[in-house]
Structure formats: C-alpha cells, structure tokens
KOLTINU-725507 format. One line per 5 residues: their letters; for each residue x, y, z of C-alpha. Coordinates in steps of 0.1 Angstrom, whole numbers, padded with zeros to 4 digits. Example, Ala and Ser with C-alpha at 12.3 -4.5 7.8 and 13.67 -1.06 7.14 Angstrom:
// residues 2
AS	0123,-0045,0078 ~ 0137,-0011,0071
//
This chain:
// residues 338
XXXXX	0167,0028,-0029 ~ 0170,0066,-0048 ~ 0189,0095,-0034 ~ 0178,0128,-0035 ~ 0208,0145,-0036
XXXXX	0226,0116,-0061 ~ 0256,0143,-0069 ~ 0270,0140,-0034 ~ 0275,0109,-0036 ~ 0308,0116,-0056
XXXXX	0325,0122,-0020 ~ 0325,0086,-0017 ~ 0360,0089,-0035 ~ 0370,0101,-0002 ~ 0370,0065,0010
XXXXX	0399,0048,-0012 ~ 0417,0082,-0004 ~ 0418,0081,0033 ~ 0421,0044,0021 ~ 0453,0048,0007
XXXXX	0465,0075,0033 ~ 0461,0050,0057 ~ 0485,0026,0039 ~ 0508,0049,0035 ~ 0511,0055,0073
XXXXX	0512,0017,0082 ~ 0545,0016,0059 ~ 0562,0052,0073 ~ 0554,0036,0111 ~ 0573,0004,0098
XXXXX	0603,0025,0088 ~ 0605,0041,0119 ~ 0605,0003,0139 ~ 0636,0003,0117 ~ 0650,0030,0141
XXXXX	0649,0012,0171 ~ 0679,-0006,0187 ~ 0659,-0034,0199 ~ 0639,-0046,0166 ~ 0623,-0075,0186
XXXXX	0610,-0050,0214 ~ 0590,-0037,0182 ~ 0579,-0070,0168 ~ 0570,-0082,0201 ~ 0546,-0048,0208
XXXXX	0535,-0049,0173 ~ 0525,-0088,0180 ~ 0508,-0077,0211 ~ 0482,-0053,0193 ~ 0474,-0079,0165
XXXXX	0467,-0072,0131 ~ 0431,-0074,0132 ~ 0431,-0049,0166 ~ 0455,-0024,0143 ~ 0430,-0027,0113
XXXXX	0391,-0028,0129 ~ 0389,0005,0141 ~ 0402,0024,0111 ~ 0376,-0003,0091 ~ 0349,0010,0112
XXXXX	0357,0046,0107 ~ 0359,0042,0071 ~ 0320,0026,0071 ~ 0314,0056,0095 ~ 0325,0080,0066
XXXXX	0308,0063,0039 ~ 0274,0059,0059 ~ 0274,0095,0062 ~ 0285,0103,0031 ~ 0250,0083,0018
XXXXX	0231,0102,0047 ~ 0244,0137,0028 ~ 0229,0126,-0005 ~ 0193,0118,0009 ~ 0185,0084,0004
XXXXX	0148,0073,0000 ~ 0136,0038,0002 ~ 0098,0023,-0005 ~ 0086,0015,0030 ~ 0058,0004,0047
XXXXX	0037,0028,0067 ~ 0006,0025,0086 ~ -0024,0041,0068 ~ -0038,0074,0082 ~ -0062,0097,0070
XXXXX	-0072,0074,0045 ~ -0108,0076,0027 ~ -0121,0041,0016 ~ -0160,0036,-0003 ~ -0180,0004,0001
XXXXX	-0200,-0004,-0028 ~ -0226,-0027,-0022 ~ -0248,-0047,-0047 ~ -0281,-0045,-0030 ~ -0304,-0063,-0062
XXXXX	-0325,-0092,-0057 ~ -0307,-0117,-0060 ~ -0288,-0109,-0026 ~ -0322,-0119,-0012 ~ -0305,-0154,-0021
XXXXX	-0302,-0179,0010 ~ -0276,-0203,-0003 ~ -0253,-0178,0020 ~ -0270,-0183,0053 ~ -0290,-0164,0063
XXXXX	-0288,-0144,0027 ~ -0262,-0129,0007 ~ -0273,-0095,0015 ~ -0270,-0103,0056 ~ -0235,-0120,0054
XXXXX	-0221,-0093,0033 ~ -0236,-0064,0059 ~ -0218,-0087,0087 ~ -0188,-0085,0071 ~ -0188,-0049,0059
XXXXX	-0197,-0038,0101 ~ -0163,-0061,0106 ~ -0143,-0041,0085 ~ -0156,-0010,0095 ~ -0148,-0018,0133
XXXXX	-0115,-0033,0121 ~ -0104,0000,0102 ~ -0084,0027,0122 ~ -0100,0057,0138 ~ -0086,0082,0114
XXXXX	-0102,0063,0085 ~ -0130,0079,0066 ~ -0152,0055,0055 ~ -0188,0060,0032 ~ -0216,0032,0021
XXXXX	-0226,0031,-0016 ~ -0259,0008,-0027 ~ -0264,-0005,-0064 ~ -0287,-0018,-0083 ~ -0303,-0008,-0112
XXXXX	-0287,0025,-0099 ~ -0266,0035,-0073 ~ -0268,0061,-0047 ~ -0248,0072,-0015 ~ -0261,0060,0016
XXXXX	-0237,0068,0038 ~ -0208,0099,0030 ~ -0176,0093,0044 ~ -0169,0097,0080 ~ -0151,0084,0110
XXXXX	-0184,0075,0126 ~ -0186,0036,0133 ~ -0226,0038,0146 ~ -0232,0058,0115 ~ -0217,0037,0092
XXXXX	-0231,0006,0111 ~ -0267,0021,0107 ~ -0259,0031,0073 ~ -0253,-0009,0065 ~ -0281,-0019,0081
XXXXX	-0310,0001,0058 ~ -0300,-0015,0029 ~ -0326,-0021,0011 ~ -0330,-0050,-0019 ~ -0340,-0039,-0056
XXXXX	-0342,-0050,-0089 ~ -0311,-0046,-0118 ~ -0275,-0049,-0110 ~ -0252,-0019,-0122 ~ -0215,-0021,-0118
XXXXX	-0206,0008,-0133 ~ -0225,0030,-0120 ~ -0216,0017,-0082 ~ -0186,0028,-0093 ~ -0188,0058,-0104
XXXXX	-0208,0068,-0077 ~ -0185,0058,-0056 ~ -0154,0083,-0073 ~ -0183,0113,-0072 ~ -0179,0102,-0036
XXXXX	-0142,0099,-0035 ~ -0141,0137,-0054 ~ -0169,0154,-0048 ~ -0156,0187,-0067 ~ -0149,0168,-0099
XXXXX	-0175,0164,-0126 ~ -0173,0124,-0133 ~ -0203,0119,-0159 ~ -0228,0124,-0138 ~ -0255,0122,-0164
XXXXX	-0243,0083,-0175 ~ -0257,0072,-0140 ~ -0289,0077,-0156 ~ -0284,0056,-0187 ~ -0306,0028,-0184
XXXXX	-0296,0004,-0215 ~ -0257,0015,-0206 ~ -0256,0028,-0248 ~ -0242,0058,-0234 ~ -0206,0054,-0223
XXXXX	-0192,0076,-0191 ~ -0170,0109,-0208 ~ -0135,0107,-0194 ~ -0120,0141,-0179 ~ -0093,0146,-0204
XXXXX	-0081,0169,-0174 ~ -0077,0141,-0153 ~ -0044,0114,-0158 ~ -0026,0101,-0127 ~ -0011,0068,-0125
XXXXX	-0028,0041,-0118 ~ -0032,0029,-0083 ~ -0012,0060,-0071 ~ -0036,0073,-0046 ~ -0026,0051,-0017
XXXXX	-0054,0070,0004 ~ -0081,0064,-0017 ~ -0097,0029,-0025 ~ -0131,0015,-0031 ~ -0139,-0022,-0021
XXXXX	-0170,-0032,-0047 ~ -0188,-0063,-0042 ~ -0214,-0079,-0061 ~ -0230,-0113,-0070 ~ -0244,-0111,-0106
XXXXX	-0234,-0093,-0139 ~ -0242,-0059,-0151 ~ -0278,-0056,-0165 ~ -0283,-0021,-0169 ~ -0259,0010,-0167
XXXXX	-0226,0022,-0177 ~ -0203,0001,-0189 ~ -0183,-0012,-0160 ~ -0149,-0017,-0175 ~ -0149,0021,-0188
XXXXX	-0160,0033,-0153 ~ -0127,0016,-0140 ~ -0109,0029,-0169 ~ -0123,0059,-0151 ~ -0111,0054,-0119
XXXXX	-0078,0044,-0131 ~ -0075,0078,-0145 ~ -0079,0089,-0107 ~ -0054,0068,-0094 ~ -0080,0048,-0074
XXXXX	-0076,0016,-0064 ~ -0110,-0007,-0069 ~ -0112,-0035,-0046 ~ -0131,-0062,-0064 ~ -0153,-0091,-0045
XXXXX	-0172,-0116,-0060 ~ -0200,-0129,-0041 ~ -0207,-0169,-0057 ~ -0197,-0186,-0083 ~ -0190,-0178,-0123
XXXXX	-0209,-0214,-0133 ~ -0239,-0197,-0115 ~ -0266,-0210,-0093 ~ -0308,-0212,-0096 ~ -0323,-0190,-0068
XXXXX	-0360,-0192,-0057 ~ -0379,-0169,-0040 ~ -0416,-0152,-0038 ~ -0423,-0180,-0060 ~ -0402,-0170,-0087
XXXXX	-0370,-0181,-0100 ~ -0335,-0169,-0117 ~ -0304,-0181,-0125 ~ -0276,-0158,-0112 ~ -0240,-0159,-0126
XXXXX	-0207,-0141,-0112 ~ -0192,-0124,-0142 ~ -0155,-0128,-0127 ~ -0140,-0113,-0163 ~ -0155,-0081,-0157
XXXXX	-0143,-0081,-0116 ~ -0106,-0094,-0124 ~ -0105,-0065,-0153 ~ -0118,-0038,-0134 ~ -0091,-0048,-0103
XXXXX	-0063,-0046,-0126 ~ -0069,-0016,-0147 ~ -0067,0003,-0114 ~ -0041,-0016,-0096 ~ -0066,-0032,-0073
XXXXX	-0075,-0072,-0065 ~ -0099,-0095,-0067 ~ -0113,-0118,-0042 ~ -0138,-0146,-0046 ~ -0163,-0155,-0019
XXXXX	-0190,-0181,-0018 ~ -0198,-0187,0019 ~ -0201,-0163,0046 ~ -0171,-0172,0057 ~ -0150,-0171,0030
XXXXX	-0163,-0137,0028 ~ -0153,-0123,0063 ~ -0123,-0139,0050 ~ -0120,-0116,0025 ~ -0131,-0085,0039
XXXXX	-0102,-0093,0071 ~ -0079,-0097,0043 ~ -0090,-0063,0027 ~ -0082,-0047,0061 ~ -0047,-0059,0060
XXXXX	-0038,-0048,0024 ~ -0058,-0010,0035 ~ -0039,-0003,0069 ~ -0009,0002,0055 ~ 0002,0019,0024
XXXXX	0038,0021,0010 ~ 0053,0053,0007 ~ 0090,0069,-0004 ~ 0104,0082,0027 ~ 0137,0099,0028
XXXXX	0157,0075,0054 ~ 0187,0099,0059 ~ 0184,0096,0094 ~ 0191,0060,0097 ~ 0225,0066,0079
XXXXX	0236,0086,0098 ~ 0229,0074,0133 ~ 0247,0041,0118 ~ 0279,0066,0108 ~ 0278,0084,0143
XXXXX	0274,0054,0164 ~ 0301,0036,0135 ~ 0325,0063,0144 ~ 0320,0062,0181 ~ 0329,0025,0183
XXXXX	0364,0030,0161 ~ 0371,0058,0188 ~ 0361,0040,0220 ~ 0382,0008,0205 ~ 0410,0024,0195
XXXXX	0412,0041,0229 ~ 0407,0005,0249 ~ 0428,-0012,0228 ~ 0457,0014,0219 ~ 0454,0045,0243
XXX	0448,0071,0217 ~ 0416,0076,0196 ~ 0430,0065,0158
//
C-alpha cells in the first residue's frame, strides 16, 4: 500500500496526543473521587462501569481518528479488477504441420475449438482480432466485439507451408497499434537475416499494458522470418503481454500426410523466452484437451487485470462507522457520548 498524499500522514501524532490527554483526564477524575464523603459510593460506581467499558469507546474513537487520518493521505493498494475494454490478438500457426492428426481430429481443428471457447468465454466489452502465420502472417480478423465474426474468422483458416513466429507477432503489435510503424518491411524477410528495427521512441515497461495481450500458439520452430525473440523484445518495448502456447512436444513427433512425411519439434526455449521478456506465460498442450485447458486458463488470467486504485473510501467509512460505535457505546453504557 502507497499513499498519495504521504505528508499528511504526520497528523498521526495526533493519536498519542489525544492519547495522553486522555490519561491525564482519567487521573484529574480520580482526584476529584477524592472529594467525595462516601469514597466507597465511588469505588462501587466506578466498579459498576468496568475498566474495559471506561476504556473501549475512547479505543474505538482513537482507531476512528487514525483511520481517517490514513483516508486524508490517499492510500492506494494493488487490487484486482475485472477487465473491461480490453484488446486481446490471437495468433495462430496455420502451417502444415497443423494438418497433423495425432490431435484428433487435427491440430489445426482442436486449436480453432478452443480459440471459439475463448472467444465466447471473454466479456462483451472485449475486443478481440484473429492473426494466421506461416511462412507469413496476415490479419484475418481486426479486433472487434463481434463473436459470429470472430467465430467465422476462425473458421477460414487456411493451412500453408513455413512457420514464422516472429512475424505472427509482429503482426499481431501492427494490430495492437495500428498508428505506430513496427518494421513493417521485416515481415517480408524470408531467410529472417534482416532483424526487426526497434522504435527508439517507444520504452514502456514491460507487461505494463494490462489491456493489451496477445495469446500466440504454434506447434513447430521458426523456419523463415524475423527473429522471434527480437520481435518480443519488440513487444516488450510496448508493454505487451505475449501469451505463449505450445502445441506438442519439444522431443518432437513424425507426421504423415499426402504421402509425405516430417518430423515436427516444439521449440519450447524460444516460447518460454518470448513469455518472459514481456511478462507473459507459457503453456504446454498436447491433446485437445489439455489445450481447452489452456485456453480456459488464459481466460482467467485475461478477465481481470490488477490495477492501483486509490482506496480512501474504505478508510474512511471504517473511521465514520469506528466513531459512531464509541458514541453509541458510550451513550448505552455511560449516558453521555465520550
């Protein structure tokens, strides 16, 4: 917790003052019991309240004090909101090895049946776009709250040949920012010699956009394109979060079809690096259902996002309800408020 205002707290030294005040009181009403003719006629009304009835409500009214005393410096706290307004990109590896039916009935179906999950799962206000990749990568789908468009979106994909990391995800930022030039031209470099050019104008923190994110899955390593680990290092500089699933296993598996057949390895290096250089996560799938797995998993960590709210209120509603129950004590107990 941070305050906004941390100078005010310094009134809290009003709290061992009125502390002390109220010492000094308790021993000036004892040396007036001294005045009394009848000393046990005191002790015996002074037994009657009881010590802890004499103390609580000036111990209540002192929390009241402080509570608001934190309410005028402006406290903020980390908390936990639900997401609204938020913009998430799907990147999808659509090469041919998602052809692949080890994942019944292939890779490509299961991972369209769990990307329509997530989309229906996601809240209304969320804006959500479809980016395919292969040996390139294009927008299929630009962000919007339409479910049937994003559901038809899902369901064109079409297989080709290459797989390109990078440039699904830089694609995917161009979709994120459409105003902001993020090397456009090394999309087009097909032995990935030329390295994506980094916006020197562009440095936020990691992560920081919790509206943005882009949830990236693929099963195979780069073949062609950018580099992938400086196209996160790209999005990092953006503050975007890169979600990363992997789609098999990192040992790799021999797939077969149209009479032809490839060996196809997960590169999980490359996916754990590009989740943590922008603040993102990896997730490994290699069933269908591990992957729906995933993808309800994703919509838990993306329906929320954490954000420092000012929480003044709450201290003082605790301070005026704090200081309402001293009075109304001290007035049952005692007949007099304090």
């Amino acid at each position: 917790m941070s305050f906004a205002w941390p100078a005010m707290l310094w009134l809290l030294l009003a709290v061992p003052v009125f502390l002390a005040l109220y010492v000094v009181l308790l021993r000036r009403r004892r040396k007036a019991a001294l005045r009394y003719a009848s000393l046990a006629m005191v002790r015996g009304a002074m037994a009657h309240e009881g010590r802890f009835r004499r103390h609580f409500p000036p111990l209540l009214f002192l929390l009241a004090l402080s509570a608001m005393i934190f309410a005028v410096a402006r406290p903020t706290a980390v908390m936990m909101l639900p997401s609204e307004e938020s913009t998430i990109v799907l990147a999808l590896d659509v090469s041919g090895s998602m052809r692949a039916p080890d994942v019944e009935p292939t890779r490509l179906a299961a991972a369209q049946a769990a990307a329509r999950e997530f989309v229906a799962k996601q809240p209304r206000a969320t804006r959500i776009g479809v980016v395919a990749f292969a040996a390139t990568a294009s927008l299929v789908q630009a962000p919007t709250q339409h479910r049937e468009d994003l559901n038809a979106a899902i369901d064109r994909l079409q297989l080709q040949y290459g797989t390109a990391v990078g440039s699904g995800i830089l694609v995917s930022l161009a979709t994120l920012f459409p105003e902001a030039d993020i090397a456009i031209a090394a999309f087009d470099q097909p032995d990935g010699a030329g390295a994506p050019v980094r916006d020197a104008r562009v440095r936020v923190p990691p992560g920081s956009h919790d509206f943005l994110a882009v949830i990236l899955l693929t099963d195979g390593q780069t073949t062609t394109g950018p580099d992938p680990i400086e196209a996160a290092r790209i999005a990092a500089d953006y503050g975007v979060r890169v979600f990363t699933v992997g789609m098999g296993t990192a040992a790799g598996e021999v797939i077969s079809f149209e009479g032809w057949s490839m060996r196809v390895g997960l590169d999980e290096d490359t996916l754990k690096t590009i989740a943590r250089l922008t603040r993102g996560e990896y997730f490994q799938a290699q069933g269908a259902t591990e992957l729906m797995n995933v993808y309800r998993t994703l919509n838990a960590r993306l329906s929320v996002r954490t954000e420092q709210t000012e929480i003044s209120a709450l201290f003082a509603g605790a301070g005026a309800l704090l200081a309402l129950l001293a009075a109304a004590l001290s007035l049952v107990w005692f007949n007099r408020i304090l």
